[in-house]
Each structure stands twice: as structure tokens, then as C-alpha cells.
C-alpha positions as CSV (number, residue, x, y, z in Angstrom):
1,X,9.4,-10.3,14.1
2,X,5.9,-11.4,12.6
3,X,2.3,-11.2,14.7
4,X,-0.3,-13.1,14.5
5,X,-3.8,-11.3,15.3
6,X,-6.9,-13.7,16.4
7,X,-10.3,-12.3,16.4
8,X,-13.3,-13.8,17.0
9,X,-16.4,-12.7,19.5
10,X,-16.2,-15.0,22.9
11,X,-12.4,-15.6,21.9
12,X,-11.3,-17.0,24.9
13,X,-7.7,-17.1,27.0
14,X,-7.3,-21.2,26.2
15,X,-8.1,-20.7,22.3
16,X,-5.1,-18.2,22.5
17,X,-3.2,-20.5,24.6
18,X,-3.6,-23.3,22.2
19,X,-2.9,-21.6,19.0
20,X,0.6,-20.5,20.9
21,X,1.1,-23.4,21.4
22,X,0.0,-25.0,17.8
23,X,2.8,-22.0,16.6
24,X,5.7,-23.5,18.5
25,X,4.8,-27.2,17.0
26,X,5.0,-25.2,13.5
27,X,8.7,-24.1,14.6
28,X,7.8,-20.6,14.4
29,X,8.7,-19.4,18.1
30,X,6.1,-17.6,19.7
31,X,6.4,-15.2,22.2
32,X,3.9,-14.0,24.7
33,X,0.5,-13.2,23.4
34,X,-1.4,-10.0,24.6
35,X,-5.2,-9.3,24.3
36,X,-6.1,-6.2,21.9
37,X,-9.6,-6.3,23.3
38,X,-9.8,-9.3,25.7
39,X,-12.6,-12.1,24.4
40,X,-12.5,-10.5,21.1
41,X,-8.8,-9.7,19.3
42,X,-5.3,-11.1,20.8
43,X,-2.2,-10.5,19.2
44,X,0.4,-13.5,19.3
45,X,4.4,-12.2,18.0
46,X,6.1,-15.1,16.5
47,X,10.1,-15.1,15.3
48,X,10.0,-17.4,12.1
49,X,7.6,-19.1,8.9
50,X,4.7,-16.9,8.1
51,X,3.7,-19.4,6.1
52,X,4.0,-21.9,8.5
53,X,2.0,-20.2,11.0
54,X,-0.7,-19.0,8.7
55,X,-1.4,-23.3,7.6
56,X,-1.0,-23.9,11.8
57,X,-3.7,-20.7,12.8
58,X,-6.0,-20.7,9.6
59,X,-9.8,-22.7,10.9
60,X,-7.8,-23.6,14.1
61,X,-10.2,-21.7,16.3
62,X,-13.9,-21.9,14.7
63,X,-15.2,-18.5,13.9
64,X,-12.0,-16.9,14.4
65,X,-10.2,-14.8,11.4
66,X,-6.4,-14.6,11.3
67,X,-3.7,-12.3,10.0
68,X,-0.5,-12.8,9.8
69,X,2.2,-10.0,8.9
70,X,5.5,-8.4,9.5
71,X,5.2,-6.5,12.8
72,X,6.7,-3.9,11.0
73,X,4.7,-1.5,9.7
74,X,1.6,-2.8,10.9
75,X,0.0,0.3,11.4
76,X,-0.7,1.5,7.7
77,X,-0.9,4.8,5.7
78,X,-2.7,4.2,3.1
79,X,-6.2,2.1,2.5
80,X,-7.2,1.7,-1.0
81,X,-10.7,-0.3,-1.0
82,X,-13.2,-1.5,-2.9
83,X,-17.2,-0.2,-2.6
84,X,-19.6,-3.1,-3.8
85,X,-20.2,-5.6,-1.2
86,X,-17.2,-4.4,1.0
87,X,-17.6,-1.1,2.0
88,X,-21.3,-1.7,1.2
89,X,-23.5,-4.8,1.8
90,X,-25.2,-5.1,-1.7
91,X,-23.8,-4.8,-5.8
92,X,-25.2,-1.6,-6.9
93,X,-25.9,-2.9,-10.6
94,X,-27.6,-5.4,-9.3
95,X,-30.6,-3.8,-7.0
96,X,-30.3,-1.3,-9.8
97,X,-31.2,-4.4,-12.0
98,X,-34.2,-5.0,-10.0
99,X,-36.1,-1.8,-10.5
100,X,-35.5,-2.9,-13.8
101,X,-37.7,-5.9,-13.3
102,X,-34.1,-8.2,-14.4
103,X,-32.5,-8.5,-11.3
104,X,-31.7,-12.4,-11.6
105,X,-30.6,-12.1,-15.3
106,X,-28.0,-9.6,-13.9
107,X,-27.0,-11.0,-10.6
108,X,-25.7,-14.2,-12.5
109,X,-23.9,-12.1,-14.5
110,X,-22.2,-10.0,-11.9
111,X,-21.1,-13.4,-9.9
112,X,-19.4,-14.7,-12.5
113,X,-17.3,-11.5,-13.1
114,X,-16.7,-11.0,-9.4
115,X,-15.4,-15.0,-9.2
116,X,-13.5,-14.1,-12.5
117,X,-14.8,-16.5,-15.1
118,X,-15.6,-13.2,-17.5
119,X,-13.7,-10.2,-18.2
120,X,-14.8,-7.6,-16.1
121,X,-14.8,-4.3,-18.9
122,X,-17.1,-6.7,-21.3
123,X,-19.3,-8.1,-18.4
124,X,-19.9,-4.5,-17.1
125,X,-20.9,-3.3,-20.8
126,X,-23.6,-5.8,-20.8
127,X,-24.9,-5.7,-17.9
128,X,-25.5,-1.7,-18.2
129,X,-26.6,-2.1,-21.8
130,X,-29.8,-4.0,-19.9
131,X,-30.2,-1.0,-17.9
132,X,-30.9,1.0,-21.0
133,X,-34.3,3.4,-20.5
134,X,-34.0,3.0,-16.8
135,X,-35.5,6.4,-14.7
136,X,-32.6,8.2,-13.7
137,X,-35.2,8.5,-10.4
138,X,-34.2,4.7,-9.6
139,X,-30.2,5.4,-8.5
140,X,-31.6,8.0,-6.2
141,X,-34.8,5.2,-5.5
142,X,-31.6,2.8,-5.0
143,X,-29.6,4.7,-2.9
144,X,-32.1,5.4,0.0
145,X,-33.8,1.7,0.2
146,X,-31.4,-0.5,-1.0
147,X,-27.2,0.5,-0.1
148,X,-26.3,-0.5,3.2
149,X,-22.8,0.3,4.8
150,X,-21.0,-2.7,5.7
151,X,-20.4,-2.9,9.4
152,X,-17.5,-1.5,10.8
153,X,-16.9,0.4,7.7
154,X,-17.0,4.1,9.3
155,X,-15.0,3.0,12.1
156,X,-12.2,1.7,9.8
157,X,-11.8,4.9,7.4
158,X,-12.6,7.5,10.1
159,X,-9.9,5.8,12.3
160,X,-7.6,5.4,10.0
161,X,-8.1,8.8,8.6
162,X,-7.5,10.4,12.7
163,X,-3.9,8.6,13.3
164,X,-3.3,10.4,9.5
165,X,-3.6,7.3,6.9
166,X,-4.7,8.5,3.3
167,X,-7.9,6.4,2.1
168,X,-9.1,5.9,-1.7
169,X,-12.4,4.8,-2.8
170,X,-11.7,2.8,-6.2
171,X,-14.9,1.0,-7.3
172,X,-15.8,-0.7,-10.9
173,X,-19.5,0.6,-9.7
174,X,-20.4,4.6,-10.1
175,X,-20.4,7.5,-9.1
176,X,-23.6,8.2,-8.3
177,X,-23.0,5.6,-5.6
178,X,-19.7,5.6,-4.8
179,X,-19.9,9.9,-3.7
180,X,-22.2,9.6,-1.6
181,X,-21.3,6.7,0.2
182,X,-17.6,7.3,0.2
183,X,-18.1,10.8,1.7
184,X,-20.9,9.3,4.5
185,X,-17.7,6.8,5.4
186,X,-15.4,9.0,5.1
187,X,-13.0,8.6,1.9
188,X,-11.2,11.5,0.9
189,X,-11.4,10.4,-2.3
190,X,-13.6,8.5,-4.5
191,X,-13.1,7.1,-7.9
192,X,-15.9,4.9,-10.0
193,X,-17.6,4.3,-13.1
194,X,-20.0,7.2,-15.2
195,X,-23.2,5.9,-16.0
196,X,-24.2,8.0,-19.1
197,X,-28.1,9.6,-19.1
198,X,-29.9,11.5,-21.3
199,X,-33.2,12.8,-20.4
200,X,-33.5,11.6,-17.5
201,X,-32.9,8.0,-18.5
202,X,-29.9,5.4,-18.7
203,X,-28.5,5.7,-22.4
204,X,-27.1,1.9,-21.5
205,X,-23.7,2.7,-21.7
206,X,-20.6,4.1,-19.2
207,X,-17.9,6.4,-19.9
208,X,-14.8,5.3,-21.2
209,X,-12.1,4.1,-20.2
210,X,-13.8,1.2,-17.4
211,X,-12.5,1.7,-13.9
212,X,-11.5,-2.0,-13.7
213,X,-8.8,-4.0,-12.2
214,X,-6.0,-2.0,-13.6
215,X,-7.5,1.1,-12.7
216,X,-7.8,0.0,-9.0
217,X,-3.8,-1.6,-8.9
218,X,-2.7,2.1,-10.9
219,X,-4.7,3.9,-7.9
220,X,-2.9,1.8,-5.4
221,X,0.8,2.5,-6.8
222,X,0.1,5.9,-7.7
223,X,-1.0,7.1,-3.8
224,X,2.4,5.2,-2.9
225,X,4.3,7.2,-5.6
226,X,2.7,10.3,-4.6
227,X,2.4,9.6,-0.9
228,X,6.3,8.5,-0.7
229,X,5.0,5.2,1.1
230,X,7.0,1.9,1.0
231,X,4.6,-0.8,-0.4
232,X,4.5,-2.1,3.6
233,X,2.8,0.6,4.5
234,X,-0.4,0.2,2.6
235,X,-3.3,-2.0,2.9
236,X,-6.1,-2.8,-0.1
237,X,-9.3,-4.4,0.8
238,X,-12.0,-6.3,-2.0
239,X,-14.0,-9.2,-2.5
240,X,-13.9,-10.2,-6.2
241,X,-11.9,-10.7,-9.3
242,X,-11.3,-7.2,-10.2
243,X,-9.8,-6.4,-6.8
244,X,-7.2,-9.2,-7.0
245,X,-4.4,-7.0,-9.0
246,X,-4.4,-4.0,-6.2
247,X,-4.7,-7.4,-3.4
248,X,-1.3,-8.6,-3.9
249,X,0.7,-5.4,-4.3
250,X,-0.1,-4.1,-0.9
251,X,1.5,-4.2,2.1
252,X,-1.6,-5.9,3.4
253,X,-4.1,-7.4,1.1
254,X,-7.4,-8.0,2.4
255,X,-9.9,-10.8,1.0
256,X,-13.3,-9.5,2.9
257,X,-15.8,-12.1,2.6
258,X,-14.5,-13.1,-1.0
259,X,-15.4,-14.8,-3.6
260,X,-12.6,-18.0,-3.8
261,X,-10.3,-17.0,-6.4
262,X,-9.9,-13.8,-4.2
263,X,-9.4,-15.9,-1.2
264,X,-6.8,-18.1,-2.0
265,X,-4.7,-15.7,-3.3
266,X,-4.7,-12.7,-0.5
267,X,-2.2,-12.3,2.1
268,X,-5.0,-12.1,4.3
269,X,-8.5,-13.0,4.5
270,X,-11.7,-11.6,6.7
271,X,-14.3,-14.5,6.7
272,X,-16.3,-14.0,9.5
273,X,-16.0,-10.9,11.4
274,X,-16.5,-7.1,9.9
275,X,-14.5,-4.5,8.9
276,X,-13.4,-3.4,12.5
277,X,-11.0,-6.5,11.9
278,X,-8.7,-4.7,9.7
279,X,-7.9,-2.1,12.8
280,X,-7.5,-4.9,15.4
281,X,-4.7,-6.1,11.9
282,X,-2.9,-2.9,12.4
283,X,-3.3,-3.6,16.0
284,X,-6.0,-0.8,17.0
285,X,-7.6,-1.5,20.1
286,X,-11.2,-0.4,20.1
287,X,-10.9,2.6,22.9
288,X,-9.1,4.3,20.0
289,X,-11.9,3.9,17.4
290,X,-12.9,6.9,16.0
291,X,-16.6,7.5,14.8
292,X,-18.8,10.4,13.5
């Protein structure tokens, strides 16, 4: 059996009814659909075509995101996600760029390598290289007024941590972002770039090797190894380029708010809500949210 999870705030009972009914014109044999959280999340089981219902559900209901999976193993065990503008609301290098008075110069930069028109490892190198003589003083400056968790983001990994799911920080930022933030959300472990500093000020360079996109698909395959977890049971979540290799080998790959390439090539996509849509995916009802 597949499902089909619909989420969207003011989701009413004829939205559902209709996208039931838009499944059995797909051929795809839909059963009865249940409300996770009634107005906001309803899940619809189907018997056949995935594929089939995905094209019938996907911008069917406006403002409504849609998952389709396996019933099986919906409920996963481990998350592997990235940090920079989905666990978080901003690109670190970027506001970092800023203090540095070359935030633009940067920014265009770091869109390109998150839509995947550069190579990640070179684009990275630049980009820090313009950082070079930066106050050590402006990560911490950073920190406080600029990174943001995304919403939802404490209820996902704190929850999923509870019911005893393993969750991995893997960011092509740093460390002196990622640790902080992934132990305020509640990774149990984190895993991100070193920018190097000497006296107190960025030397313009990282330590090597670059926690890129094969570091991030490694991380996810080696917490399945280690964990003994079938690929089903695993879900990775990102928004660009780099996040694409660790995307398709999970169970569940998540496109949050993506950048195109990333969109079109998940098994999933959040568009509109936040991150709480990835437990009403693993069909989490919010009374079971957990929260510090």
C-alpha cells in the first residue's frame, strides 16, 4: 500500500474529497482518507502508481504540499539534514559576507552553487578567500543577530529523537554555526566545515577535505551501515545542489523550499508549509510533538 499525506492550513474535508477522487481517475485505488490533524494534514492510502498519484495530487489543492510514499516504513529512523536555509532561515557565508561589507558579491555566488551551475568545493574556496581578515568577533556577531531556526525545526528533531530516530547534522557551512545550532535543535551529531583563524581573524581558507556533497551522501550510508537500517527507513532533507546526492538515496528525500534542480529531482518536495510537515510525512499527529 502507498499514502498520500495533504497538508495545507484551512485544508478542508471537500479538498480531500476531491483529491480521492482525482486518485481513482489516476487508476490508483484509493481507500478511505483519515485527517492527521483535521483542517491541516490528511492522510489518503492508495493501492497502485505512485507516480501516477504524485502528477494527479501535485498543485491540485493550492497551497497544499504532498508526499507520496510506501506506507511501509513511514515512520523513519534516521534524519540526515542539511543546516543553511533548512534547518536555519539564512546562508551563514553569506550574512557573514555582510559584516564584511561584500554581501551581494557573495550571495550571487552562493546561489549559483546552491542551484548547481558551479562546483560546490571551488565556489566555497572563493567565497571564504573574500572573508580573509574578517574579526573572528563577527561569527559570534553573526550568530546572535542574524541565524534564525527555521520553523518547525525543533519540533521535527526533538520528535523524532523521542519515538528513538538517530539525527545527523551534515552542513557544507561550519562549525562555528552548525554546534550551536545543531545542539539548540537537537542533533546528536553535527558535522560541517572548519573555518581556519589566526589571531583572531579569518586566514581565508577551510580545512581540508570540504564537507560537500559526497561527504553528506557518505554520512547518510554510513548511519545506515552503522545503524543496521534498510535505506526505507531513513529520510534526508536539503534545499540545494550539494544536498541532491544524500536526496535520492533515502528512503525519503526531502526538497524543502529548493532551489529547482533540487526540486525536480526529490521524491518529495515541501514548498509551502515548514518543517512540521515532514512528521505529519511519517504520519505524526501534532498531540505527539515533542518540544523543549
Amino acid at each position: 500500500m502507498f499514502i498520500a499525506t495533504l497538508i495545507a492550513e484551512g485544508l478542508t474535508s471537500g479538498q480531500v474529497d476531491a483529491a480521492a477522487d482525482r486518485l481513482s481517475g489516476a487508476g490508483c485505488s484509493p481507500g478511505t482518507w483519515r485527517w492527521l490533524d483535521e483542517s491541516i494534514a490528511a492522510d489518503l492510502p492508495f493501492a497502485t502508481d505512485p507516480g501516477a498519484a504524485r502528477v494527479a495530487l501535485e498543485g491540485a489543492i493550492q497551497g497544499a504540499d504532498v508526499i507520496v510514499q510506501v506506507e511501509a516504513h513511514r515512520e523513519k529512523k534516521l534524519l540526515v539534514a542539511d543546516m543553511d536555509s533548512t534547518m536555519i532561515t539564512v546562508e551563514c557565508i553569506d550574512e557573514l559576507a555582510d559584516y564584511a561589507g561584500i554581501k551581494p558579491q557573495i550571495a550571487e555566488v552562493t546561489e549559483r552553487a546552491m542551484r548547481g551551475e558551479l562546483d560546490f568545493a571551488e565556489a566555497l574556496d572563493a567565497r571564504v578567500a573574500l572573508l580573509k581578515g574578517l574579526p573572528e568577533t563577527a561569527i559570534d556577531q553573526c550568530l546572535e543577530e542574524r541565524v534564525r531556526l527555521m520553523p518547525g525545526a525543533e519540533a521535527l528533531v526533538q520528535t523524532m529523537r523521542a519515538r528513538g530516530a538517530h539525527t545527523i547534522l551534515v552542513s557544507g557551512g561550519f562549525t562555528r554555526f552548525a554546534e550551536p545550532v545543531g545542539t539548540r535543535i537537537g542533533f546528536e551529531r553535527r558535522i560541517a566545515n572548519v573555518l581556519e583563524i589566526e589571531d583572531g581573524r579569518l586566514t581565508g581558507t577551510v580545512t581540508k577535505p570540504i564537507v560537500d556533497s559526497s561527504t553528506k551522501e557518505t554520512t547518510l550510508l554510513g548511519a545506515i551501515a552503522e545503524l543496521g537500517l534498510a535505506p526505507e527507513q531513513t529520510m534526508a532533507v536539503g534545499d540545494g545542489a550539494n544536498d541532491l546526492a544524500m536526496i535520492r538515496k533515502a528512503g525519503l528525500g526531502v526538497a524543502y523550499h529548493a532551489k529547482p534542480i533540487v526540486a525536480a529531482a526529490a521524491g518529495a518536495r515541501i514548498d509551502h508549509g515548514d518543517l512540521t510537515a515532514l512528521l505529519y510525512a511519517q504520519g505524526i499527529a501534532r498531540a505527539e510533538w515533542v518540544t523543549a
